[in-house]
PDB file of N, CA, C and O in Angstrom:
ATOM      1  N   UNK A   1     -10.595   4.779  -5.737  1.00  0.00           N
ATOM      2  CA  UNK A   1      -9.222   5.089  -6.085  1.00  0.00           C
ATOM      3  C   UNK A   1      -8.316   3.947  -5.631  1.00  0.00           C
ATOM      4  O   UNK A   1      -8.367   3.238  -4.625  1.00  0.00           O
ATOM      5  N   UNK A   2      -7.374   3.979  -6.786  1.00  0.00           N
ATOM      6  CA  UNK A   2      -6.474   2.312  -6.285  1.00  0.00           C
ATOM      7  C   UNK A   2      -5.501   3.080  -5.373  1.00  0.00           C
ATOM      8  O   UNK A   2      -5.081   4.168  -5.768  1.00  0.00           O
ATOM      9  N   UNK A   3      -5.083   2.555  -4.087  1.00  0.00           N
ATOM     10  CA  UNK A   3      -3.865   3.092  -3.017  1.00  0.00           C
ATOM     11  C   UNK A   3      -2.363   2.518  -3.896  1.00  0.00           C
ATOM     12  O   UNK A   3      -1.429   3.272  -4.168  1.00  0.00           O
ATOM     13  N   UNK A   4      -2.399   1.321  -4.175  1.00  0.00           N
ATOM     14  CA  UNK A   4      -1.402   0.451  -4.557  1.00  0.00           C
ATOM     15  C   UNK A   4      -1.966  -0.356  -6.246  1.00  0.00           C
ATOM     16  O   UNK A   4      -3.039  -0.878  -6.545  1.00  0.00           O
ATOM     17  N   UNK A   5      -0.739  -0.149  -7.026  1.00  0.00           N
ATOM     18  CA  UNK A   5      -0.892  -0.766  -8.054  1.00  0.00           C
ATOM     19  C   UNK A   5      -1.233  -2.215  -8.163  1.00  0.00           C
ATOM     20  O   UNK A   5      -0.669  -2.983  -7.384  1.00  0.00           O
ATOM     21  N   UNK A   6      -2.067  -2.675  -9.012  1.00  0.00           N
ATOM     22  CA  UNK A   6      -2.570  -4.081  -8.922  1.00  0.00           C
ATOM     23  C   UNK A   6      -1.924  -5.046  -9.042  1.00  0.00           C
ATOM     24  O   UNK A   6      -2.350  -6.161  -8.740  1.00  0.00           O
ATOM     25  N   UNK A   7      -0.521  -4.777  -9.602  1.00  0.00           N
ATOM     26  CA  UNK A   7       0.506  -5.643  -9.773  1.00  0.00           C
ATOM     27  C   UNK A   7       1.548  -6.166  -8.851  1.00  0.00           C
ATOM     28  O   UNK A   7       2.369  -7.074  -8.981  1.00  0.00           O
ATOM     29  N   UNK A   8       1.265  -5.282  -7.815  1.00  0.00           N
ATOM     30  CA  UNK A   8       1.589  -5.267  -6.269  1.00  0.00           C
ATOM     31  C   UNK A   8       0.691  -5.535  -5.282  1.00  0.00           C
ATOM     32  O   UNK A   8       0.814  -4.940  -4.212  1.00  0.00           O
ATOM     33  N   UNK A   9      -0.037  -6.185  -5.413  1.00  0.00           N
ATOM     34  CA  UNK A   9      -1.342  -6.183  -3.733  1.00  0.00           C
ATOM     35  C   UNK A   9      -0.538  -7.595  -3.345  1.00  0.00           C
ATOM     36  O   UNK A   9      -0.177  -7.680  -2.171  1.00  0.00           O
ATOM     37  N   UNK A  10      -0.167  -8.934  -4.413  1.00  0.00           N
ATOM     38  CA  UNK A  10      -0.125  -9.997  -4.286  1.00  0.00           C
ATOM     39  C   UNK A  10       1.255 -10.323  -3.523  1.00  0.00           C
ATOM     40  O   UNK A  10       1.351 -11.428  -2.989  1.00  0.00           O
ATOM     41  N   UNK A  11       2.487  -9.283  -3.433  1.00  0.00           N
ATOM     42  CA  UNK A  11       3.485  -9.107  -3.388  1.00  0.00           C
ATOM     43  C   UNK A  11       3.829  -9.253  -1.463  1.00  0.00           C
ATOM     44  O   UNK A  11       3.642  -8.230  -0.803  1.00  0.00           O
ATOM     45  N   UNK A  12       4.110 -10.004  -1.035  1.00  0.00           N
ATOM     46  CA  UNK A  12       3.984 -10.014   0.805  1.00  0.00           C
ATOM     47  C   UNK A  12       5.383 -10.203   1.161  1.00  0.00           C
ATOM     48  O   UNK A  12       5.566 -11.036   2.048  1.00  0.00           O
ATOM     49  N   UNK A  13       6.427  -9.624   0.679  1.00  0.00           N
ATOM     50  CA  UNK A  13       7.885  -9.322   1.120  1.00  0.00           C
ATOM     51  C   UNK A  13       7.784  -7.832   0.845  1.00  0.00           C
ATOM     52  O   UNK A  13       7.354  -7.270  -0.163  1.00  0.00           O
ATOM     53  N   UNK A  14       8.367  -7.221   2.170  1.00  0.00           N
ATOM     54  CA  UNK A  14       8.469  -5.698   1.981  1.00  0.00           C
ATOM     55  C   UNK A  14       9.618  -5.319   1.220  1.00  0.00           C
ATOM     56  O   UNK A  14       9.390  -4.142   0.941  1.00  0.00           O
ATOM     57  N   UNK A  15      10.927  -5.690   0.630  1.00  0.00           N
ATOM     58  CA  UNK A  15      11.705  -5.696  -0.519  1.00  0.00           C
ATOM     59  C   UNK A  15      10.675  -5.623  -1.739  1.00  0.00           C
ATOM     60  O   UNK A  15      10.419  -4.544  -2.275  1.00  0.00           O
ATOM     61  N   UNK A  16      10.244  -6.522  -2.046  1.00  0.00           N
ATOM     62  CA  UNK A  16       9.332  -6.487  -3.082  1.00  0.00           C
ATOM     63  C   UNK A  16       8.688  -5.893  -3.618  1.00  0.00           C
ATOM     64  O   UNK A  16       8.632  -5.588  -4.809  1.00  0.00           O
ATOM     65  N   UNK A  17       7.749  -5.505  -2.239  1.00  0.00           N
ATOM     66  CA  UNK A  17       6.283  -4.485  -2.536  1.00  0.00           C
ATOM     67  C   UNK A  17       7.221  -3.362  -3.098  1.00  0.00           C
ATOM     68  O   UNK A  17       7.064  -2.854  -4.208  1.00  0.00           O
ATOM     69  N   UNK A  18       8.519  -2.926  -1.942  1.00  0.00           N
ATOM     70  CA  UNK A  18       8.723  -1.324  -2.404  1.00  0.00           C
ATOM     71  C   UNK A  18       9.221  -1.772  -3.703  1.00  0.00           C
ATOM     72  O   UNK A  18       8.518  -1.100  -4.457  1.00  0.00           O
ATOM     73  N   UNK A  19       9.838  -2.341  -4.305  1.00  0.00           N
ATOM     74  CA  UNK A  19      10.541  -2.298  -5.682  1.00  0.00           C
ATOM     75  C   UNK A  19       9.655  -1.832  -6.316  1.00  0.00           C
ATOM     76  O   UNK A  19       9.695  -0.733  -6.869  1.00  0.00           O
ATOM     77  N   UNK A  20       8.240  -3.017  -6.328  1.00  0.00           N
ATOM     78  CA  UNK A  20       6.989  -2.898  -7.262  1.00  0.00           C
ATOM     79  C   UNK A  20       6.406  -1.600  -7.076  1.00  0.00           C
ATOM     80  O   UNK A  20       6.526  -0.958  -8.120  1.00  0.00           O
ATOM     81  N   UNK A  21       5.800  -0.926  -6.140  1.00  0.00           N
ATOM     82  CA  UNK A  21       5.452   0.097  -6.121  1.00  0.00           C
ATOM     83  C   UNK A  21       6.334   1.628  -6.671  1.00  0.00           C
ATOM     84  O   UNK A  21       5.791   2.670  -7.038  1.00  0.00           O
ATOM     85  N   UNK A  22       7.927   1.330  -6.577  1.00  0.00           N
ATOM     86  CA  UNK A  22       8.903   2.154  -6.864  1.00  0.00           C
ATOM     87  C   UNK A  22       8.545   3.436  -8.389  1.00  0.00           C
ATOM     88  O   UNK A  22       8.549   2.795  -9.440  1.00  0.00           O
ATOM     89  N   UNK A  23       8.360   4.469  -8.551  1.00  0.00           N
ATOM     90  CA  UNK A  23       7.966   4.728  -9.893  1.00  0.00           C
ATOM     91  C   UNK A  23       6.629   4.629 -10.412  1.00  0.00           C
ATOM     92  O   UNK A  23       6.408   4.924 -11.587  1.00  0.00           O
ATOM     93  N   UNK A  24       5.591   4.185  -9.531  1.00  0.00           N
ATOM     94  CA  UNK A  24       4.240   4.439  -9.722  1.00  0.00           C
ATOM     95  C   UNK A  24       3.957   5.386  -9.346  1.00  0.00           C
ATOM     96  O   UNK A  24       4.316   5.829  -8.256  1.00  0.00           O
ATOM     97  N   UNK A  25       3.244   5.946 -10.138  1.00  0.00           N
ATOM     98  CA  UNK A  25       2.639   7.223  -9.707  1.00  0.00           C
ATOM     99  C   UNK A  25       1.288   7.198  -8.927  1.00  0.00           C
ATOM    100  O   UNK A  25       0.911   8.156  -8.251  1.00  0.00           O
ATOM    101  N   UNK A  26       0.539   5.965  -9.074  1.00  0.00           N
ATOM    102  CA  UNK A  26      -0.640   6.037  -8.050  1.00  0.00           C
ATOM    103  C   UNK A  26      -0.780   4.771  -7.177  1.00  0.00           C
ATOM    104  O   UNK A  26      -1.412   3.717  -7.248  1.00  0.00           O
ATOM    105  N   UNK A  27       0.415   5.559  -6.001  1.00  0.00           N
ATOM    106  CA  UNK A  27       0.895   5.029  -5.266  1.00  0.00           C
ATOM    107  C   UNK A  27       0.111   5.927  -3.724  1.00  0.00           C
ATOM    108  O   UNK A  27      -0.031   7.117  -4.006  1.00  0.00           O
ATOM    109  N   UNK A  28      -0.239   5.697  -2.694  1.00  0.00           N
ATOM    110  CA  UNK A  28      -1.020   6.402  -1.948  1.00  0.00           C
ATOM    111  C   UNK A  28       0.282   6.955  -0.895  1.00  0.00           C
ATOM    112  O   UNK A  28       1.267   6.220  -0.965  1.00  0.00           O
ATOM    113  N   UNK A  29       0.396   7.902  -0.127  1.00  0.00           N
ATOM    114  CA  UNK A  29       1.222   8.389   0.767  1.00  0.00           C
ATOM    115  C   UNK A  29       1.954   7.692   1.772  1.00  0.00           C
ATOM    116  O   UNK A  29       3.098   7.924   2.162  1.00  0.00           O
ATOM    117  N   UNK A  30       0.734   6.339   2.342  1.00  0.00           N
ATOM    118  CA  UNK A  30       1.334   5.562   2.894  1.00  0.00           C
ATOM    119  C   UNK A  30       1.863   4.469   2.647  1.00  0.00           C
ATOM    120  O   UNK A  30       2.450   4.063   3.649  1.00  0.00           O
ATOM    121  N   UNK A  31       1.927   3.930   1.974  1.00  0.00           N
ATOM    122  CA  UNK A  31       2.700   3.046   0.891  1.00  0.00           C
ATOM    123  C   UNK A  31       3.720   3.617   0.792  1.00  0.00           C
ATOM    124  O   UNK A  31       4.582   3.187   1.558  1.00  0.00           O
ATOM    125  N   UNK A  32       4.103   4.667  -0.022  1.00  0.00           N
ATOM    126  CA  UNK A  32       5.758   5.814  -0.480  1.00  0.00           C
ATOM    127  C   UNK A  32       6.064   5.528   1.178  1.00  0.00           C
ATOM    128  O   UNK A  32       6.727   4.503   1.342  1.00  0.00           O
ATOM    129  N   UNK A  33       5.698   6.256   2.451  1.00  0.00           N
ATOM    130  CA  UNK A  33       5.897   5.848   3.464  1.00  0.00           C
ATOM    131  C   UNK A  33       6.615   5.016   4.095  1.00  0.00           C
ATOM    132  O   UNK A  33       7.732   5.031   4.614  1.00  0.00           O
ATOM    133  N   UNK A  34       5.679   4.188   3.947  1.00  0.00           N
ATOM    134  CA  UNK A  34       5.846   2.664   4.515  1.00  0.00           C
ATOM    135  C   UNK A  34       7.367   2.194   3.440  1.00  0.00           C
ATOM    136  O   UNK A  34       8.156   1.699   4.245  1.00  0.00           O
ATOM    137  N   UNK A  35       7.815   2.178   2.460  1.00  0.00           N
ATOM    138  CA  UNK A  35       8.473   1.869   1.759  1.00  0.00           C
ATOM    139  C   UNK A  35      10.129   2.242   2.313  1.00  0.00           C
ATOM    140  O   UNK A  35      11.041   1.502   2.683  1.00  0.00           O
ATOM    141  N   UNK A  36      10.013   3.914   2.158  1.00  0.00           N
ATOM    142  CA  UNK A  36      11.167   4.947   2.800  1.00  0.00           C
ATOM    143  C   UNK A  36      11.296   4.566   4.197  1.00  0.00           C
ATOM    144  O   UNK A  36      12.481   4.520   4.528  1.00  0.00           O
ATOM    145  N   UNK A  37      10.023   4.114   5.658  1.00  0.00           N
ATOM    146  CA  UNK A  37      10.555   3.866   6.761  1.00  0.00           C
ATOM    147  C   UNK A  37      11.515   2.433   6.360  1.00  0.00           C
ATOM    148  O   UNK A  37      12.694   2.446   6.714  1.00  0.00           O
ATOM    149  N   UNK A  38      11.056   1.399   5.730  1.00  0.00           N
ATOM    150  CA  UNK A  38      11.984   0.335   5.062  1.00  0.00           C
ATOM    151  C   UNK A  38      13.437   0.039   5.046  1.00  0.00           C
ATOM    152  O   UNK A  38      14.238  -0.784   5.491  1.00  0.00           O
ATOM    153  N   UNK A  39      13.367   1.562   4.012  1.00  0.00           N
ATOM    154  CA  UNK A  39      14.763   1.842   3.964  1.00  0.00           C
ATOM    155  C   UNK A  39      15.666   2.205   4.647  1.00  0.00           C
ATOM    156  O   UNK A  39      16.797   1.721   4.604  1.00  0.00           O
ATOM    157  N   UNK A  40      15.290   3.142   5.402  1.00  0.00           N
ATOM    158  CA  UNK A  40      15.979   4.162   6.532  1.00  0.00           C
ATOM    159  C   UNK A  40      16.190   2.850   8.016  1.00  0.00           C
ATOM    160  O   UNK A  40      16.956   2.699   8.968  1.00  0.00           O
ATOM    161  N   UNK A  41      15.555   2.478   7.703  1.00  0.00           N
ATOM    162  CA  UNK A  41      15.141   1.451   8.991  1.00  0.00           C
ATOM    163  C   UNK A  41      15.812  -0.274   8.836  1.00  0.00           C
ATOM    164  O   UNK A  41      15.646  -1.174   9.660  1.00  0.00           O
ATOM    165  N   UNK A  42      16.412  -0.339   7.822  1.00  0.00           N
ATOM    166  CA  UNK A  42      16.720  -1.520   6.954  1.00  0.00           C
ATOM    167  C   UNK A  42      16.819  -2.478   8.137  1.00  0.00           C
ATOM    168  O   UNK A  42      17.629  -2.328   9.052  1.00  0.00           O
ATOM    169  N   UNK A  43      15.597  -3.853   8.021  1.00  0.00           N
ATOM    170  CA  UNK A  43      15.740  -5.001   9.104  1.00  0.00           C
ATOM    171  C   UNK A  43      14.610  -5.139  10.121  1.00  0.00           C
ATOM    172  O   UNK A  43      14.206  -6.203  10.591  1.00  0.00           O
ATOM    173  N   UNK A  44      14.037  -3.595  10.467  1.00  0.00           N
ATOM    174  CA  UNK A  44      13.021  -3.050  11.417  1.00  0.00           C
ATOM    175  C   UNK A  44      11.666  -3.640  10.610  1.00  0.00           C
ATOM    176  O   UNK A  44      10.795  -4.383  11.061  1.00  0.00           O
ATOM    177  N   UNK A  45      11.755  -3.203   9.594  1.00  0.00           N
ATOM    178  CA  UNK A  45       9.793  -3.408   9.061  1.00  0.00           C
ATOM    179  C   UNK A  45      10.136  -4.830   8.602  1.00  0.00           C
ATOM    180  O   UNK A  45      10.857  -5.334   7.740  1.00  0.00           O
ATOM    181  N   UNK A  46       9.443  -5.180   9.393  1.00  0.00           N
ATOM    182  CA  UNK A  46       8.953  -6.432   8.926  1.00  0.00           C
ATOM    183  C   UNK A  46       7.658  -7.105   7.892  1.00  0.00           C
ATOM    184  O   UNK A  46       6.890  -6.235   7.482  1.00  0.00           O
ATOM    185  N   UNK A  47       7.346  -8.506   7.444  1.00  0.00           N
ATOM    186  CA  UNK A  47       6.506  -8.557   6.373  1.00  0.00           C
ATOM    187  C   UNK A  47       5.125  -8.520   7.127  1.00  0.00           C
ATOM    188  O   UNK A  47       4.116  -8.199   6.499  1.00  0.00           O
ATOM    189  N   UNK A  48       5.053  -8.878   8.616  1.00  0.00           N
ATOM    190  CA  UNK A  48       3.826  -8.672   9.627  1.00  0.00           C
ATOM    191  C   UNK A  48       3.613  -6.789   9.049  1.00  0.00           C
ATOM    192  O   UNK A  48       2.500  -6.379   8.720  1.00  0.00           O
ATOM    193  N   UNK A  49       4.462  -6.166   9.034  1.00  0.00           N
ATOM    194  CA  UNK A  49       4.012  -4.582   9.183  1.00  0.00           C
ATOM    195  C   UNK A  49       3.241  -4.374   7.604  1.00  0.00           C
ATOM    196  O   UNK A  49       2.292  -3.638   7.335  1.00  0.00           O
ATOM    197  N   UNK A  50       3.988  -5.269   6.716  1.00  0.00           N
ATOM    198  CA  UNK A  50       3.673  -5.468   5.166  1.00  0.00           C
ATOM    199  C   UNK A  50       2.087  -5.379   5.217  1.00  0.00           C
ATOM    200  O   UNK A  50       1.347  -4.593   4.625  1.00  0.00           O
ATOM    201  N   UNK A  51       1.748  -6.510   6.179  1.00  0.00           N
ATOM    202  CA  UNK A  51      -0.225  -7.248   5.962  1.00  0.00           C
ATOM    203  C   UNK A  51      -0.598  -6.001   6.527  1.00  0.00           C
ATOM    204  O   UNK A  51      -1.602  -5.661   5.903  1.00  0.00           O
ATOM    205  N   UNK A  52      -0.386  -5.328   7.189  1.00  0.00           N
ATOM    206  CA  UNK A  52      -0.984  -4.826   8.243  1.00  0.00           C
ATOM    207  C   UNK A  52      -1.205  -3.444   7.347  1.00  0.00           C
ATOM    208  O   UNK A  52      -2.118  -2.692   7.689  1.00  0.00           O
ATOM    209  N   UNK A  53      -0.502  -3.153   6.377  1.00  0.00           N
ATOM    210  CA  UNK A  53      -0.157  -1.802   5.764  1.00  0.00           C
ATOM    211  C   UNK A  53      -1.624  -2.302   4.326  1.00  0.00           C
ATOM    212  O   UNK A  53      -2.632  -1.697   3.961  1.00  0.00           O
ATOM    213  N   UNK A  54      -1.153  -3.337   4.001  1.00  0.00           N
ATOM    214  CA  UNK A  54      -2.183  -3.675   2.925  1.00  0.00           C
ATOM    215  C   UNK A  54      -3.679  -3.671   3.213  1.00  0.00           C
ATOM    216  O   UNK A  54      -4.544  -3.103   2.546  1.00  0.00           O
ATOM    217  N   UNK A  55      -3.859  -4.477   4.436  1.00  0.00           N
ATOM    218  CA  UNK A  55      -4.904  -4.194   5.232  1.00  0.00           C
ATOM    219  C   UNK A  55      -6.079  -2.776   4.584  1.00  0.00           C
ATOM    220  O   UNK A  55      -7.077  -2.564   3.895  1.00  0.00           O
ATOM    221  N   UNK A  56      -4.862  -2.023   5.566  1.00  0.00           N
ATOM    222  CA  UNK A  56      -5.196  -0.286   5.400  1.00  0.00           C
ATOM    223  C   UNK A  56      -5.635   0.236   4.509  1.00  0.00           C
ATOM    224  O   UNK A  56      -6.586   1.013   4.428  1.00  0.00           O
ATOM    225  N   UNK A  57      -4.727  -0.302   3.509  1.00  0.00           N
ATOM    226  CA  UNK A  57      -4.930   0.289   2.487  1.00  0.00           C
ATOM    227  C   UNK A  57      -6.227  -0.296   1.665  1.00  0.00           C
ATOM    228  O   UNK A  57      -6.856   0.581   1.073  1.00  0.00           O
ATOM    229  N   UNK A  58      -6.595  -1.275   1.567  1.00  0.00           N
ATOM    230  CA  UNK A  58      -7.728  -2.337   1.081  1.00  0.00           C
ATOM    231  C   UNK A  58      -8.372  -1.541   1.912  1.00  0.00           C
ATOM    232  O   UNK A  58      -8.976  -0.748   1.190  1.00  0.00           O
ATOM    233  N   UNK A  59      -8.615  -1.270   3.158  1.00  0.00           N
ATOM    234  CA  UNK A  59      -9.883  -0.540   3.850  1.00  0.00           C
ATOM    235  C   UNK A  59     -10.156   0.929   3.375  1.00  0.00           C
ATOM    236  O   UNK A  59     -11.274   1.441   3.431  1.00  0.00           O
ATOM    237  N   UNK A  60      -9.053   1.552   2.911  1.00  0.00           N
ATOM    238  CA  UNK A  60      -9.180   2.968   2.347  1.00  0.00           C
ATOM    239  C   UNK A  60     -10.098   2.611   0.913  1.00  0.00           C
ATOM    240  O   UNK A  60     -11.042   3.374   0.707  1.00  0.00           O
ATOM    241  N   UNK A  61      -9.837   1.322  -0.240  1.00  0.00           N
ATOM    242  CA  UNK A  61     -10.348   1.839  -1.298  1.00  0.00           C
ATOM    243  C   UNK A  61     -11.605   1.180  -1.237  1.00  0.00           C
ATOM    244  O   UNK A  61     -12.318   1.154  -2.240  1.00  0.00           O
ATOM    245  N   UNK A  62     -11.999   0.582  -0.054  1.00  0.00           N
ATOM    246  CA  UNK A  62     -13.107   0.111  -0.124  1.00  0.00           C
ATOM    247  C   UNK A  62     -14.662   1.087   0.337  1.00  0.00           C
ATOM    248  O   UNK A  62     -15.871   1.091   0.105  1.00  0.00           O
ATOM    249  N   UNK A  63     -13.028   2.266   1.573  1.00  0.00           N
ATOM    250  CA  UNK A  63     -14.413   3.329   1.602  1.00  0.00           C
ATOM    251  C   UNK A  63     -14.481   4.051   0.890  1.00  0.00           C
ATOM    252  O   UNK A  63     -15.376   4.869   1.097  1.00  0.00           O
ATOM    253  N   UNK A  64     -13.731   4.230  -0.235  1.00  0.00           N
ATOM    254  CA  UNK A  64     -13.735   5.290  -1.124  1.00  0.00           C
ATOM    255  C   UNK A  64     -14.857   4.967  -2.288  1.00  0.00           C
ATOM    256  O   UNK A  64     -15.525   5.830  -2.859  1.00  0.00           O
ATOM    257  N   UNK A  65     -14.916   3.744  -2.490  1.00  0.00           N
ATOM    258  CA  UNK A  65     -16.066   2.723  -2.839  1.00  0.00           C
ATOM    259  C   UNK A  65     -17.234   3.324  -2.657  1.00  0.00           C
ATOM    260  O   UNK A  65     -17.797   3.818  -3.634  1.00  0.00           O
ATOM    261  N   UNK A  66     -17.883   3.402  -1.222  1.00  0.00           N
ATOM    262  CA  UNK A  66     -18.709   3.442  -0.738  1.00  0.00           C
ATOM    263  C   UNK A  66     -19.013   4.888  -1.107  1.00  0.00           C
ATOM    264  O   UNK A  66     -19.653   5.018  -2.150  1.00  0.00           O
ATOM    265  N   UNK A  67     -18.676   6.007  -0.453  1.00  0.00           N
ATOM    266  CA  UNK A  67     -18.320   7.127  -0.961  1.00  0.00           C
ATOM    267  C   UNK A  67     -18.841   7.412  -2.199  1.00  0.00           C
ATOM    268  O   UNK A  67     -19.786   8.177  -2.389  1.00  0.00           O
ATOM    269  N   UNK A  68     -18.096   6.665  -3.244  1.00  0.00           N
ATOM    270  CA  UNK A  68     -18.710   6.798  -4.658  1.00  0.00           C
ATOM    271  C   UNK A  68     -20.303   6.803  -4.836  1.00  0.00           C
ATOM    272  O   UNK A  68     -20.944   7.591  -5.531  1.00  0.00           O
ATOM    273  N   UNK A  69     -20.841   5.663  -3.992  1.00  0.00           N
ATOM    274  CA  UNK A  69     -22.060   5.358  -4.573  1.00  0.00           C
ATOM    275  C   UNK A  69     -22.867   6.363  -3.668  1.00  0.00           C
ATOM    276  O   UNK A  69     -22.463   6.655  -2.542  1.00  0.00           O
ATOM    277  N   UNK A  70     -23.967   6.856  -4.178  1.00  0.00           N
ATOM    278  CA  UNK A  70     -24.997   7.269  -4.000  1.00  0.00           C
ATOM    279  C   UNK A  70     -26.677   6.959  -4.486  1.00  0.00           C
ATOM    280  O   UNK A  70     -27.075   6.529  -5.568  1.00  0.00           O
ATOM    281  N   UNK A  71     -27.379   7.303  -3.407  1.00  0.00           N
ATOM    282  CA  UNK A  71     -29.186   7.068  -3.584  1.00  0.00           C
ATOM    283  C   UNK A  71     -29.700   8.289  -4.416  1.00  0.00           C
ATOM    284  O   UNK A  71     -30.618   7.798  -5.073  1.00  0.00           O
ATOM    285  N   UNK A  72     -29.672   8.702  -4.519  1.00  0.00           N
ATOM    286  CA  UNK A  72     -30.078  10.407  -5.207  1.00  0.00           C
ATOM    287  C   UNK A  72     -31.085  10.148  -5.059  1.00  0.00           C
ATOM    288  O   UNK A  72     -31.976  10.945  -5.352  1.00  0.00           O
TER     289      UNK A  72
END
């Protein structure tokens, strides 16, 4: 499962990402998240919190990956 739209992974300003992600619908919880603390917080999240969030999220669809496959 994609966390973040593909048109957004490349995106490393947190202005950005949230725009891009804004209106996607398969957008993962923490992303919408991460976006809204942004806002509320305007100045606080920084683009270090950006990598760190992508990170996460790259580690979520990679186990979901794994997950998928099976030996039967």
């Amino acid at each position: 499962m994609r966390t973040v739209p593909e048109k957004c992974e490349d995106i490393n300003t947190v202005t950005s990402f949230c725009d891009c992600i804004s209106g996607e619908e398969a957008v993962d919880a923490a992303a919408k998240g991460f976006c809204k603390r942004a806002a509320d917080n305007s100045g606080s999240v920084i683009g270090d919190d950006l990598v760190e969030l992508k990170k996460a999220l790259k580690d979520m669809e990679e186990s979901d990956l794994d997950e998928d496959c099976c030996e039967c």
